[in-house]
N, C-alpha and C positions, 0 to 999 in steps of 0.2 A: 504494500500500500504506500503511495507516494505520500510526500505532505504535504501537498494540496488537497489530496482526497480526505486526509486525516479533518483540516482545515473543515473542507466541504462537510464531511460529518459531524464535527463539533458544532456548526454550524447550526445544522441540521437541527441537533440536538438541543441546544439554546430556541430554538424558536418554537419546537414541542414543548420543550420544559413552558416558556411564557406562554405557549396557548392553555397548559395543563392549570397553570398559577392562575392565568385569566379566568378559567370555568368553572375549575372543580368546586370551589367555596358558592357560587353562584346555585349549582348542581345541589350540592348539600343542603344550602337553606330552603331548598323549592322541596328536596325530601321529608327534613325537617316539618316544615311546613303544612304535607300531605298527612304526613302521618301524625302531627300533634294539633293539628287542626280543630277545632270547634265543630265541623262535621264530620271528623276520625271520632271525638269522643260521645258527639251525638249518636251515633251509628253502634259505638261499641255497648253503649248506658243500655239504647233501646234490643239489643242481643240480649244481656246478663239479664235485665230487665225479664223477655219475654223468657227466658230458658229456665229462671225461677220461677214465674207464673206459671207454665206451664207443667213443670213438675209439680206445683203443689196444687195445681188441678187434676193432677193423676192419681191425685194420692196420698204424694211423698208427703211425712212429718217435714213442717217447717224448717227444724233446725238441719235433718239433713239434707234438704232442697238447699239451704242456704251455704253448706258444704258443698255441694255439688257443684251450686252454682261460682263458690271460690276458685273451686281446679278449674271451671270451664274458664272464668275470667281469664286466671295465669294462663292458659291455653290460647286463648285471644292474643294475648299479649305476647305471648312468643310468638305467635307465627307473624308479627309483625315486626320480628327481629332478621 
């Protein structure tokens, strides 16, 4: 590899690295965003919500609907990791 080529890559690579600096932070708060959102936590409330009602229309004692409905939450909540 000559070096100009060396040059021409370094190059290269300065201008990816600034387009990377320019977006990624950009990129991040718009995920941020999605996912901590006021209609993320609308969406999640109105789940746990109906996923305890409806177990303790089935049935389920209170206190263990409202166990059930702990794991489902944390379950929510990872798959959003």
């Amino acid at each position: 590899m000559s070096s100009s080529d060396l040059v021409k890559d370094i190059d290269d690579l300065k201008e990816v690295l600034g387009i990377v600096t320019d977006k990624v932070p950009g990129i991040l708060r718009g995920l941020r965003d999605v996912l901590y959102s006021k209609d993320a936590a609308e969406n999640m409330a109105d789940a746990v919500a109906t996923f305890y009602k409806r177990l303790v229309d089935a049935g389920i004692p209170k206190e263990q609907a409202m166990d059930m409905t702990r794991g489902y939450m944390i379950n929510l909540d990872d798959e959003d990791d």
